[in-house]
Short mmCIF file of the C-alpha atoms (twelve columns), coordinates in Angstrom:
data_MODEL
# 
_entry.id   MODEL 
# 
loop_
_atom_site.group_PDB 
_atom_site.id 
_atom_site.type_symbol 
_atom_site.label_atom_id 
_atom_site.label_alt_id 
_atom_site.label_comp_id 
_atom_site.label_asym_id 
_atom_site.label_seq_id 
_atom_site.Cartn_x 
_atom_site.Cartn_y 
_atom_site.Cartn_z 
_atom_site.pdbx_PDB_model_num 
ATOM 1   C CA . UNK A 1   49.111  20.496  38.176 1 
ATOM 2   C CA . UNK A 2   47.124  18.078  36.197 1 
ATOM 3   C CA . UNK A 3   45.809  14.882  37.783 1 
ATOM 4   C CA . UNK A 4   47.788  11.607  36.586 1 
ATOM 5   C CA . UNK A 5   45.557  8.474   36.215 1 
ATOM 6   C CA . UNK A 6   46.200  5.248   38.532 1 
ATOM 7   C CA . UNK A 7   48.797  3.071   37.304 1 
ATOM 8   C CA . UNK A 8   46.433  0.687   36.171 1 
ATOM 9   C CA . UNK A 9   44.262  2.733   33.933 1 
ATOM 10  C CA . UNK A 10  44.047  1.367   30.453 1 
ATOM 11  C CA . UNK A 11  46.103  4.368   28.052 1 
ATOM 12  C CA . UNK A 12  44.301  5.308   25.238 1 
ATOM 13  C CA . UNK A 13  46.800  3.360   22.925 1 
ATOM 14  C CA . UNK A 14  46.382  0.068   24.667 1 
ATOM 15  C CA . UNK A 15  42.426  0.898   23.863 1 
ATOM 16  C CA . UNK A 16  43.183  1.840   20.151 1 
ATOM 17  C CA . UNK A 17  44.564  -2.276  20.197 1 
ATOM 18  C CA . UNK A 18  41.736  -4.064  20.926 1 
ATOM 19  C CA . UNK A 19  41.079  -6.986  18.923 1 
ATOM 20  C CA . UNK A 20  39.267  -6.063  15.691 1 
ATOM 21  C CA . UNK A 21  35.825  -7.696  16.034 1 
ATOM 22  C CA . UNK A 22  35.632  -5.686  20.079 1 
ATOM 23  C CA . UNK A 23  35.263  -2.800  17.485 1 
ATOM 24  C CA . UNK A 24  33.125  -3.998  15.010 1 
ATOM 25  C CA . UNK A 25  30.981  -4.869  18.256 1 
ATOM 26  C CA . UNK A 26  30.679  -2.017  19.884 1 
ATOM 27  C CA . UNK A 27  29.994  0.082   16.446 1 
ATOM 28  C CA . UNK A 28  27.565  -2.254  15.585 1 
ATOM 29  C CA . UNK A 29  26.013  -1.722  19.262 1 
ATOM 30  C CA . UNK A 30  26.036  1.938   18.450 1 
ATOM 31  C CA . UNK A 31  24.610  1.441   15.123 1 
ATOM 32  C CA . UNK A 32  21.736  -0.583  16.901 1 
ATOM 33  C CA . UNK A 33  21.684  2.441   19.736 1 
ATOM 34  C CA . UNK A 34  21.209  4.809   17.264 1 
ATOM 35  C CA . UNK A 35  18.896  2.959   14.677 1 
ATOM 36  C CA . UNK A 36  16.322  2.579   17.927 1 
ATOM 37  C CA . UNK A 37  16.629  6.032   18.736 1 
ATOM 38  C CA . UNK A 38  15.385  6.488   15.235 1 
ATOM 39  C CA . UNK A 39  12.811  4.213   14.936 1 
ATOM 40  C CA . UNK A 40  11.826  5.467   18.441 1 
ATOM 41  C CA . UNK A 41  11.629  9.686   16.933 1 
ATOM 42  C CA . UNK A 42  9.989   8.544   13.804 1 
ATOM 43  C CA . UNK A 43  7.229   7.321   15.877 1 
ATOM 44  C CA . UNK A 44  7.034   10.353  17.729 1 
ATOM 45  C CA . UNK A 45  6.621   12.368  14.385 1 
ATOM 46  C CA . UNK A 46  4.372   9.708   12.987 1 
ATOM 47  C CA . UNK A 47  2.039   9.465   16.053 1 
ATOM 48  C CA . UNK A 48  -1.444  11.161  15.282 1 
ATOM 49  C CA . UNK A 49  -3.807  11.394  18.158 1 
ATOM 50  C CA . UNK A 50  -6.813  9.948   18.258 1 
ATOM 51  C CA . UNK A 51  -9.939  12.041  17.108 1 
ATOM 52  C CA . UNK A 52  -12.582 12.702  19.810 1 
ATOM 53  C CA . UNK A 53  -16.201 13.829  18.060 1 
ATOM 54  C CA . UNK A 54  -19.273 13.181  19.510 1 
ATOM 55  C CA . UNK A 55  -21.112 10.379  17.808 1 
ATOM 56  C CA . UNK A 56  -24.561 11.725  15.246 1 
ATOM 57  C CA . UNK A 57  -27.499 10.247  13.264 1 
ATOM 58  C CA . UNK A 58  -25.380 12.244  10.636 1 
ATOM 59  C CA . UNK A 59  -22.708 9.997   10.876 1 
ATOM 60  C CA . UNK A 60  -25.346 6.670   11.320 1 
ATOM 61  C CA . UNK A 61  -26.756 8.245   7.400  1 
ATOM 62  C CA . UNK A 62  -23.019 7.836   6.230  1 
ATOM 63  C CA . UNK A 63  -22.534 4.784   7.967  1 
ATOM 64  C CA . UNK A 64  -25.599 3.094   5.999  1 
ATOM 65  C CA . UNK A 65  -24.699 4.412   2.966  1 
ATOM 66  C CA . UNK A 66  -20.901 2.637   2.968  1 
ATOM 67  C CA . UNK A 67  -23.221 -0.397  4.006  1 
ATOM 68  C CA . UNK A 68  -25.222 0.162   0.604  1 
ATOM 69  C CA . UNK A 69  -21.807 0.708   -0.800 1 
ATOM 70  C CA . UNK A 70  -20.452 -2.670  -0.071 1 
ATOM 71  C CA . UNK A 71  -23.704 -4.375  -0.468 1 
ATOM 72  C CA . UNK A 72  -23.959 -5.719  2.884  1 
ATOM 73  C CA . UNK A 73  -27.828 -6.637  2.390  1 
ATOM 74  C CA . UNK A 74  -25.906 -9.660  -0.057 1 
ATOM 75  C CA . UNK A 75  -22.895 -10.242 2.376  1 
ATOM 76  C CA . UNK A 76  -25.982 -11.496 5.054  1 
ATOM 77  C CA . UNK A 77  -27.022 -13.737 2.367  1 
ATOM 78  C CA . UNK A 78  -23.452 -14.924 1.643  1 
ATOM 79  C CA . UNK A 79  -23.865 -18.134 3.950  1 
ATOM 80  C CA . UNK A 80  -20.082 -19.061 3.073  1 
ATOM 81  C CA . UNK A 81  -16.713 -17.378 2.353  1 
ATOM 82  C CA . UNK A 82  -13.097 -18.317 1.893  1 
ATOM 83  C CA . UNK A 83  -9.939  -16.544 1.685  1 
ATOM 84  C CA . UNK A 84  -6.453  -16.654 2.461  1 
ATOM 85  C CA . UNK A 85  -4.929  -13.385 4.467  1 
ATOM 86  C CA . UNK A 86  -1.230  -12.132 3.900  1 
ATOM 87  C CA . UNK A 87  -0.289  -15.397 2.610  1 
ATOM 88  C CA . UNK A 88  -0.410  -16.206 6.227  1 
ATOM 89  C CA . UNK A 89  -3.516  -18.123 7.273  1 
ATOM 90  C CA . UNK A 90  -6.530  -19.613 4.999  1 
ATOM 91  C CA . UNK A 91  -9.914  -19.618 6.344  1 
ATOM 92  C CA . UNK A 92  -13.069 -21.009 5.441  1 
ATOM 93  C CA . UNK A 93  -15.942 -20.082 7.182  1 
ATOM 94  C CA . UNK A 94  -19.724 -21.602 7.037  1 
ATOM 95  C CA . UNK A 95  -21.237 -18.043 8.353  1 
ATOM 96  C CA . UNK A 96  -24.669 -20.536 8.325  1 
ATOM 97  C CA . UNK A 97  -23.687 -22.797 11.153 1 
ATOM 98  C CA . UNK A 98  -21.114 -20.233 12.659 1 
ATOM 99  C CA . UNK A 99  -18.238 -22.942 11.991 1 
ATOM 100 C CA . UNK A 100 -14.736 -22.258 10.926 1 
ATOM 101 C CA . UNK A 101 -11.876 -23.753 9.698  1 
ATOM 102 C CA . UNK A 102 -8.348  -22.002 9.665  1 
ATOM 103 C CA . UNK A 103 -5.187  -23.236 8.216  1 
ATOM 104 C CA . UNK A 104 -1.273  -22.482 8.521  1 
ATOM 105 C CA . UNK A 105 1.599   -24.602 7.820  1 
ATOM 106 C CA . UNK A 106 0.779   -27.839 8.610  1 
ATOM 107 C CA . UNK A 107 -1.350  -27.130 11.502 1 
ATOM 108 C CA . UNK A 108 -5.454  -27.597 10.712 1 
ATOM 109 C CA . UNK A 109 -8.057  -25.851 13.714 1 
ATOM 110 C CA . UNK A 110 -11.726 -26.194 13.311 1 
ATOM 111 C CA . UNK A 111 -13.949 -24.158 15.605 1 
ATOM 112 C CA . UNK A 112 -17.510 -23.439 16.992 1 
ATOM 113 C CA . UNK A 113 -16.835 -20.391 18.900 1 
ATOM 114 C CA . UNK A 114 -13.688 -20.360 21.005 1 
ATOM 115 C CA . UNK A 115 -14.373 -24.326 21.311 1 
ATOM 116 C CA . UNK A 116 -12.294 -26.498 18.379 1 
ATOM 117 C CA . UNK A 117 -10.416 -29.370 17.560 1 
ATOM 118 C CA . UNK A 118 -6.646  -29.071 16.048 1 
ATOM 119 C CA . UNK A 119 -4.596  -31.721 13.906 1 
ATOM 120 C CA . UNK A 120 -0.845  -31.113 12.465 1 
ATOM 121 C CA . UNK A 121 0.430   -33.150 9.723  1 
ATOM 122 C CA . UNK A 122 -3.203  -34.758 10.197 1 
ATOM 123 C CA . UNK A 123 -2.780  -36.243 13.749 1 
ATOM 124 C CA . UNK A 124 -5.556  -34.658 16.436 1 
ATOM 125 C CA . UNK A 125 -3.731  -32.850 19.127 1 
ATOM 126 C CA . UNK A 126 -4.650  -32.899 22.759 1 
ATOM 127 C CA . UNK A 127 -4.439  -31.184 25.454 1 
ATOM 128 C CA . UNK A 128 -1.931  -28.255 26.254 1 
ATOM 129 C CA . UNK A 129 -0.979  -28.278 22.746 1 
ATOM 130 C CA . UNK A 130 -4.780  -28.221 21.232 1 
ATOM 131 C CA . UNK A 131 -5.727  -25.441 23.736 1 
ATOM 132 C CA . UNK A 132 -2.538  -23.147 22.299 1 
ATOM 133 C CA . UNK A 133 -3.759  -23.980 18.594 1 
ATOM 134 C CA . UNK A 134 -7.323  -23.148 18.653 1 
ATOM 135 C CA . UNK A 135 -7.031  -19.462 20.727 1 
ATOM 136 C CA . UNK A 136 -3.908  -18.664 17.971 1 
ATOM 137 C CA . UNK A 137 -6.566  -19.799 15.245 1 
ATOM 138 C CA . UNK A 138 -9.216  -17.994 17.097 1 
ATOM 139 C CA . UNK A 139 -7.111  -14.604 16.862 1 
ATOM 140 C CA . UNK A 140 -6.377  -15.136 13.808 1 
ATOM 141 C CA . UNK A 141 -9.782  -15.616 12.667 1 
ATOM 142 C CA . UNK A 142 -11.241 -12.273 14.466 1 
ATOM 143 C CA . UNK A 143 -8.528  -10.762 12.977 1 
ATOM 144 C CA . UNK A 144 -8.811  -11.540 9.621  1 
ATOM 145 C CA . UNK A 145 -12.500 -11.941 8.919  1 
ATOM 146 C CA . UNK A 146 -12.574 -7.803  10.169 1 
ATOM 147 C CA . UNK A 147 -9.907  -6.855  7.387  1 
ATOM 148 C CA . UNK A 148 -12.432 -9.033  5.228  1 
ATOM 149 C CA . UNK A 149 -15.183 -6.873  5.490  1 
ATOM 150 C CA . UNK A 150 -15.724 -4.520  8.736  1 
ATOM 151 C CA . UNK A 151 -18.095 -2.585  6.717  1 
ATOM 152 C CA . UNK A 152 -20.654 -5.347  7.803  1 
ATOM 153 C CA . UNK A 153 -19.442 -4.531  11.449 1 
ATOM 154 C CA . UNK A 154 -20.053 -0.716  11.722 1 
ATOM 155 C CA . UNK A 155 -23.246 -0.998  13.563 1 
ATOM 156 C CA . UNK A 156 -22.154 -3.710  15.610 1 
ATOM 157 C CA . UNK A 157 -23.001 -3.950  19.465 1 
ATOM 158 C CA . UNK A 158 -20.655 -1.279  21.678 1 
ATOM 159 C CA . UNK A 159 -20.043 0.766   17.922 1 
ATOM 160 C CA . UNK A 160 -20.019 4.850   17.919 1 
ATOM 161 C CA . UNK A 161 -19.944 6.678   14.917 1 
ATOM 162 C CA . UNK A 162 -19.276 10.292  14.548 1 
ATOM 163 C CA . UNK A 163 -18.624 12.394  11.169 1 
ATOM 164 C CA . UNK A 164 -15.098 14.673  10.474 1 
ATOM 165 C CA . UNK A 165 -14.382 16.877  8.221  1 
ATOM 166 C CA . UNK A 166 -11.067 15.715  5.581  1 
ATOM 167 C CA . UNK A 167 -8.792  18.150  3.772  1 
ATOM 168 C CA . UNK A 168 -9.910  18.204  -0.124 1 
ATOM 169 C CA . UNK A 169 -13.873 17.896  0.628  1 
ATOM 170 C CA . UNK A 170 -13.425 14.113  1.603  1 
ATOM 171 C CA . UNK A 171 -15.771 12.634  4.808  1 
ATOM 172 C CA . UNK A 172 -13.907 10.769  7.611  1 
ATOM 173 C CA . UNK A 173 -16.330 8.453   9.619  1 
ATOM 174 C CA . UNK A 174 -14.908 7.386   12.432 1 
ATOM 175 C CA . UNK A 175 -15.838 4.167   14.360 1 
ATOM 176 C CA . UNK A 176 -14.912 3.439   17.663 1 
ATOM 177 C CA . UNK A 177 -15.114 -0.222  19.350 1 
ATOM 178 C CA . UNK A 178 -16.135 -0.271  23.506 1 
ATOM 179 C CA . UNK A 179 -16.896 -3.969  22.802 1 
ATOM 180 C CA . UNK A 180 -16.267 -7.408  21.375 1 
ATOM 181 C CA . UNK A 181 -12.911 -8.442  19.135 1 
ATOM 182 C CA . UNK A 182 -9.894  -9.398  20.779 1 
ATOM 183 C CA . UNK A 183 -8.999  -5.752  21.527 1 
ATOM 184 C CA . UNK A 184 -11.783 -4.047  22.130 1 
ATOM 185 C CA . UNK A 185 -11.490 -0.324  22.131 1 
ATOM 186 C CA . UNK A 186 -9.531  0.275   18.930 1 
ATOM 187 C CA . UNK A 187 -10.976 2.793   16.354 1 
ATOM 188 C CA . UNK A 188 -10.923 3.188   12.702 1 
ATOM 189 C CA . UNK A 189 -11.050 6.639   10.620 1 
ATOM 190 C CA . UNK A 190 -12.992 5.629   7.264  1 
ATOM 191 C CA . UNK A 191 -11.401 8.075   4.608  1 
ATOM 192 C CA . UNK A 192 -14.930 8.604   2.475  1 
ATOM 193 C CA . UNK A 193 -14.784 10.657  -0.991 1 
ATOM 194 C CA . UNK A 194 -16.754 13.915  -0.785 1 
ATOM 195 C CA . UNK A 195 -20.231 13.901  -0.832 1 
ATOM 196 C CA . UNK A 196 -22.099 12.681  -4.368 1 
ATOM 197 C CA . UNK A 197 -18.416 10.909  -5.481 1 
ATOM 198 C CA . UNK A 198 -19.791 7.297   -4.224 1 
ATOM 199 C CA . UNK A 199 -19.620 5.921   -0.572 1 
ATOM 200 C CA . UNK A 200 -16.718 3.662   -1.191 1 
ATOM 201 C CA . UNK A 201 -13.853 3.682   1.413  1 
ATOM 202 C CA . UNK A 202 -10.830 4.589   -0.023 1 
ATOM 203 C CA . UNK A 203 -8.561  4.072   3.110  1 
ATOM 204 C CA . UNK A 204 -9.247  3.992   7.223  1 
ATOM 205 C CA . UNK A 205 -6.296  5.344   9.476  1 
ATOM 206 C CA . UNK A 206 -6.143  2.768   13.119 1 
ATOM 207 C CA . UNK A 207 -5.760  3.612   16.440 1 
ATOM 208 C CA . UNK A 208 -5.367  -0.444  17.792 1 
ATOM 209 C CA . UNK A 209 -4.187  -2.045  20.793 1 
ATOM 210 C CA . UNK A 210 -1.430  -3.877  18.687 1 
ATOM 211 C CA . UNK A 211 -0.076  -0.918  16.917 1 
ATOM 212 C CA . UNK A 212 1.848   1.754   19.135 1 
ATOM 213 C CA . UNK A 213 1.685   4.634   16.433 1 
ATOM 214 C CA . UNK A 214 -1.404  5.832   16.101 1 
ATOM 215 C CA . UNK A 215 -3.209  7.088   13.167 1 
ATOM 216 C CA . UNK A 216 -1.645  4.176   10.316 1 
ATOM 217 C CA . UNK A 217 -3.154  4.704   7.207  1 
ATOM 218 C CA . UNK A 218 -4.381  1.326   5.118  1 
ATOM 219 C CA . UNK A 219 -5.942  1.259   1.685  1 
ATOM 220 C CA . UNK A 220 -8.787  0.157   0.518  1 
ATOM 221 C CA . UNK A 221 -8.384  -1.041  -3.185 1 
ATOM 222 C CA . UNK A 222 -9.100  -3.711  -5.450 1 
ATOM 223 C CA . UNK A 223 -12.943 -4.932  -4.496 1 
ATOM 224 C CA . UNK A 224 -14.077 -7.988  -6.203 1 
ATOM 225 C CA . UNK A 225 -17.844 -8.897  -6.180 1 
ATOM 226 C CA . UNK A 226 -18.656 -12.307 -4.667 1 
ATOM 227 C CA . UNK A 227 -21.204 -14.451 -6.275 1 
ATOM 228 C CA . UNK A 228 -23.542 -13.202 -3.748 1 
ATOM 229 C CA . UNK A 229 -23.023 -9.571  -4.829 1 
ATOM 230 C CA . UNK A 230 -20.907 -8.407  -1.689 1 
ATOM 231 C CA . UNK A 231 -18.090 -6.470  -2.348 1 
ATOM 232 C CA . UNK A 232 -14.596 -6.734  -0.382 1 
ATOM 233 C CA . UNK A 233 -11.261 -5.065  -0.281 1 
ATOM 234 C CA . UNK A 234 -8.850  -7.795  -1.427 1 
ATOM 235 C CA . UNK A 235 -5.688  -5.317  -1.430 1 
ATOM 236 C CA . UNK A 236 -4.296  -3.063  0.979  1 
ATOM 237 C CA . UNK A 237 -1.302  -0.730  0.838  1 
ATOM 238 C CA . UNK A 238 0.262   0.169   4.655  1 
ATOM 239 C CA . UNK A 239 3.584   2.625   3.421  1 
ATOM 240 C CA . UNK A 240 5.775   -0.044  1.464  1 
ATOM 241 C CA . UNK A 241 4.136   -2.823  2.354  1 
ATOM 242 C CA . UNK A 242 1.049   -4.201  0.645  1 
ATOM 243 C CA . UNK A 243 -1.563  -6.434  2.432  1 
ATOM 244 C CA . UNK A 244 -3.107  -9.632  0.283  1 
ATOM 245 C CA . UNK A 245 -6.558  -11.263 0.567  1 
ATOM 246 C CA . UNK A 246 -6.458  -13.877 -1.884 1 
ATOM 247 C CA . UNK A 247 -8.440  -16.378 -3.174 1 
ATOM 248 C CA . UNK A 248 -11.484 -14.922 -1.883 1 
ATOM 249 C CA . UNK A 249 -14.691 -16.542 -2.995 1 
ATOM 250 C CA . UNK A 250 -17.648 -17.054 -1.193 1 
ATOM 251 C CA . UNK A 251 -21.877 -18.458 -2.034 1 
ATOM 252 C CA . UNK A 252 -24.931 -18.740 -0.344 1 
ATOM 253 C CA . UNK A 253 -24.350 -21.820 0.789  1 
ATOM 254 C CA . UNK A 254 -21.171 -24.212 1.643  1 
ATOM 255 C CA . UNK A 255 -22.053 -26.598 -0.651 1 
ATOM 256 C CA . UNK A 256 -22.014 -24.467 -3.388 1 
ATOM 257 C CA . UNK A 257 -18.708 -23.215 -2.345 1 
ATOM 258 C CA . UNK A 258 -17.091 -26.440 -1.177 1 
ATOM 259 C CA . UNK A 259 -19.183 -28.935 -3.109 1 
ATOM 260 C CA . UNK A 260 -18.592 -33.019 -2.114 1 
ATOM 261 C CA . UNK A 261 -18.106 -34.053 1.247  1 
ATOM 262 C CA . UNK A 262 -18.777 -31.709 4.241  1 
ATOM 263 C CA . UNK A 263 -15.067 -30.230 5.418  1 
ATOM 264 C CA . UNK A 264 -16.307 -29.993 9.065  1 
ATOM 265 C CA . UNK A 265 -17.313 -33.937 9.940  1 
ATOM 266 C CA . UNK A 266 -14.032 -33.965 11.746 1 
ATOM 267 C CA . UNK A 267 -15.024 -31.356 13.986 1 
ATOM 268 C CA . UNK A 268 -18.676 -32.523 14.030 1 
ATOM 269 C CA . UNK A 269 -17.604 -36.388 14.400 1 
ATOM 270 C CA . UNK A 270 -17.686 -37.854 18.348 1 
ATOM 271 C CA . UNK A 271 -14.709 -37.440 19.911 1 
# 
């Protein structure tokens, strides 16, 4: 004998009536469901784990040679640098007195260090509202002066570097970070052409903190000499998307770089 529901279970008919958008709802809930699940598998497929190779001077001889490369010897004599990253945030930095200035919107932070002063729409900010702008400017800035040029960071205090082997000939240098940043511990794969084709990067692959795939691939294209000599990446390509440095310029001096009036009195003036 098959079981009969309770009289006051909904029939299948009275379900097939529901008002129109309760459907569209709940297939656009299993649209979501299954667009997650997705995302969520891709990731799995995508994932690469993280190389482990001991570091070597082998690796240190590679390591100087991308230095050469980029002509870091003129990047310590580049005493000022501007640029604008992703369209998002521009920076200009006096590298000589370790001052900054980023902008977004219509928000303006100047820093020494972690310490600054913030305006919006040109009024000075206080309190709460100051302390929130300058450590968002201060992440930003860490951030975006490393996609500038890391190569000037790959001897840099807590740094290992260790040598691997890439299909085609190429030379992989990985660098690992125990120290300093925002998120210390990230790594970065430098994808190297083979031996006697140049010691340019071509591309690093990232195992970071703020990315939960490992092993994303970035570019490393279109370098532009500063007037210095130092070379930078101003373009790089992450799957469809493409990442912008743009007007990126930078002298031995700020003067020479912003001549006239100097664009940190405000954070230099008394308070």
């Amino acid at each position: 004998m098959k079981p009969t529901a309770p009289p006051d279970a909904p029939s299948i008919s009275a379900g097939a009536r529901r008002p129109r958008w309760q459907r569209v709802l709940a297939w656009l809930a299993l649209g979501t469901g299954l667009l997650v699940l997705a995302l969520i598998g891709v990731g799995f497929v995508l994932d690469e784990p993280r190389p482990h190779v001991a570091p070597s001077a082998e690796a240190d001889v590679v390591a100087h040679a991308v230095e050469r490369a980029v002509n870091v010897a003129a990047w310590e004599r580049t005493g000022a640098v501007r640029w604008t990253f992703a369209g998002q945030r521009s920076h200009l930095w006096d590298r000589a007195r370790s001052l900054v200035r980023v902008r977004w919107g219509s928000v303006e932070v100047q820093l020494r260090g972690t310490w600054g002063r913030a305006w919006r729409d040109g009024v000075e900010v206080r309190g709460a509202e100051r302390n929130s702008l300058v450590a968002q400017a201060w992440s930003g800035f860490v951030n975006d002066s490393f996609w500038l040029n890391p190569c000037a960071k790959l001897f840099d205090p807590g740094t290992q570097r260790a040598l691997i082997a890439l299909p085609g000939g190429g030379r992989g240098l990985l660098v690992s970070y125990a120290s300093g940043g925002v998120t210390p511990g990230d790594a970065y794969l430098w994808e190297l052409p083979p031996a006697g084709r140049g010691d340019t990067p071509r591309a690093w692959k990232m195992w970071v903190s703020i990315i939960p795939i490992g092993g994303v691939e970035a570019s490393w294209e279109h370098f532009v000499t500063l007037a210095t000599g130092a070379r930078v990446a101003t373009r790089h390509r992450l799957g469809p998307v493409t990442l912008r440095l743009d007007d990126v310029a930078g002298a031995a001096t700020l003067a020479e770089l912003e001549p006239g009036a100097d664009p940190f009195a405000k954070l230099l003036a008394p308070r």
